[in-house]
C-alpha positions in Angstrom: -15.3 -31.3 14.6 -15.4 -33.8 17.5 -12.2 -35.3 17.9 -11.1 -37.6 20.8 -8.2 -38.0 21.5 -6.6 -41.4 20.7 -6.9 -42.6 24.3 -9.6 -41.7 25.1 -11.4 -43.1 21.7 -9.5 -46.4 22.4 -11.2 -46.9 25.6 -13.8 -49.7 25.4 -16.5 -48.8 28.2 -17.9 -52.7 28.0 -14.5 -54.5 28.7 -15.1 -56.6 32.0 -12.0 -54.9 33.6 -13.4 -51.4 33.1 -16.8 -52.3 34.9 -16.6 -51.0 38.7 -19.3 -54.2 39.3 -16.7 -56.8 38.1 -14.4 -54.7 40.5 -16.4 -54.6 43.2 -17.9 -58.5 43.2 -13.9 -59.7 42.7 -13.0 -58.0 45.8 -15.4 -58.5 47.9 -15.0 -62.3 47.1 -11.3 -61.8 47.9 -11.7 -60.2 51.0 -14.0 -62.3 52.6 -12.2 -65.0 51.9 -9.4 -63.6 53.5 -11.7 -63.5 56.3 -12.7 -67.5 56.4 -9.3 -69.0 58.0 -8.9 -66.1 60.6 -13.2 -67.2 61.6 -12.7 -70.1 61.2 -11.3 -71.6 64.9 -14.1 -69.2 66.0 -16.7 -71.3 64.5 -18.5 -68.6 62.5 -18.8 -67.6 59.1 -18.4 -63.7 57.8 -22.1 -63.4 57.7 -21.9 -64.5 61.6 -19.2 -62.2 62.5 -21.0 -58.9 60.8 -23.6 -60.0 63.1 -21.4 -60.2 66.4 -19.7 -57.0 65.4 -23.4 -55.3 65.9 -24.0 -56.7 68.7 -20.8 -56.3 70.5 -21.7 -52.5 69.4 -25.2 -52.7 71.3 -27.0 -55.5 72.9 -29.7 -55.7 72.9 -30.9 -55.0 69.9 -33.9 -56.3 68.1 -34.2 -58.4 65.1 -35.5 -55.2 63.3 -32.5 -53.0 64.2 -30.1 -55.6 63.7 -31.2 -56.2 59.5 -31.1 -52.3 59.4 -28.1 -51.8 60.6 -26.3 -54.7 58.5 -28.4 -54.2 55.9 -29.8 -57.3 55.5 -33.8 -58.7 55.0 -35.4 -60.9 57.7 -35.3 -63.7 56.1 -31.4 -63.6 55.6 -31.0 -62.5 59.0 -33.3 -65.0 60.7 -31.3 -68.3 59.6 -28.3 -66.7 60.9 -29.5 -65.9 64.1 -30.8 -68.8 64.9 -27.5 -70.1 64.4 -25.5 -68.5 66.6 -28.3 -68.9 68.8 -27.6 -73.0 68.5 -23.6 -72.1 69.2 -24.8 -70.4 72.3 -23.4 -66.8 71.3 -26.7 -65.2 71.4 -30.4 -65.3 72.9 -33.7 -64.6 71.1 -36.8 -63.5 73.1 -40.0 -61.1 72.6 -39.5 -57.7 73.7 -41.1 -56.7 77.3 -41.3 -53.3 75.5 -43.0 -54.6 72.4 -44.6 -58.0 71.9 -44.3 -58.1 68.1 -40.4 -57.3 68.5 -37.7 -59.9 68.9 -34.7 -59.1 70.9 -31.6 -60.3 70.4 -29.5 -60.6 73.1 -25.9 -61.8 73.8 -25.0 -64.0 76.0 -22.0 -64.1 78.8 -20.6 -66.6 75.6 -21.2 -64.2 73.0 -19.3 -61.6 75.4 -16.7 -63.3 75.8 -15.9 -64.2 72.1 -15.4 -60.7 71.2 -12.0 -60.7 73.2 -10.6 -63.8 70.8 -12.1 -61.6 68.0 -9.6 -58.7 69.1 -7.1 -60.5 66.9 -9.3 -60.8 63.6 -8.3 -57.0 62.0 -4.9 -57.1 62.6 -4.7 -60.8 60.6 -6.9 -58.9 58.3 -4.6 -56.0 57.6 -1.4 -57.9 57.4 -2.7 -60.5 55.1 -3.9 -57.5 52.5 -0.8 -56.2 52.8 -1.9 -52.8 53.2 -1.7 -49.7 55.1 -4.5 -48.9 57.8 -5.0 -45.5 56.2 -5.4 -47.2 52.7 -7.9 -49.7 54.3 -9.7 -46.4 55.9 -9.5 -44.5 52.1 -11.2 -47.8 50.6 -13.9 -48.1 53.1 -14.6 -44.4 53.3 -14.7 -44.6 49.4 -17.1 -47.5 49.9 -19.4 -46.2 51.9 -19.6 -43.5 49.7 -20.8 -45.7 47.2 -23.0 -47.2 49.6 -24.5 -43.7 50.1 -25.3 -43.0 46.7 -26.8 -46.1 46.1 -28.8 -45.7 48.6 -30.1 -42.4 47.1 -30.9 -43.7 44.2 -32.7 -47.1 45.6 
């Protein structure tokens, strides 16, 4: 005989608050939006900030590099950079290395913004209202999930 128990037989795997992509798109949604006042007197959007955080980890950095490592597909990336470009936080030029390469380049404006943006994860934190090791769980659980779809893409 296969009985479940009563829980576990009760337990509808198609209700919306039992999918992890409901989850998922709900806070993601929520955080950024935490995120849009605290950019806001920055003058960028969270798209524009991922991109500033890469390059405040390396620049320069080419167009190439810069969709890897945020993930994203040149024709997301391109409108954003040409963006910030306008706002005077970055520079776009051909590689010396490599002609077909653009390299994206921060300027002395772009520099300098990343001391204002100093304050951004401590608004961020106190506005979730949680701890900085639950923050680190989450995004190490994240990534995690990342990972695996990833392996399976």
């Amino acid at each position: 005989m296969n009985e479940q128990p009563a829980a576990e037989a009760s337990v509808d795997v198609l209700a919306l608050e039992n999918q992890v992509c409901f989850a998922l798109a709900v806070a993601a949604r929520g955080v950024i939006g935490v995120y849009r006042p605290i950019l806001e007197p920055l003058g960028l959007t969270h798209p524009q900030y991922l991109v500033m955080l890469a390059l405040w980890e390396r620049s320069p950095r080419t167009v190439r590099d810069l969709g890897d490592a945020l993930q994203l597909d040149p024709a997301t990336l391109s409108p954003l950079l040409k963006r910030l470009e306008a706002q005077g936080y970055l520079t776009r030029a051909r590689s010396p290395r490599d002609e077909r390469a653009l390299d994206v380049t921060l300027t002395d404006a772009g520099r300098a913004l990343r001391e204002q943006a100093l304050a951004i994860p401590p608004q961020v934190v106190d506005r979730l209202g949680m701890s900085l090791d639950e923050l680190g769980s989450l995004r190490d659980r994240l990534t995690d999930v990342i990972a695996a779809v990833g392996a399976r893409g």
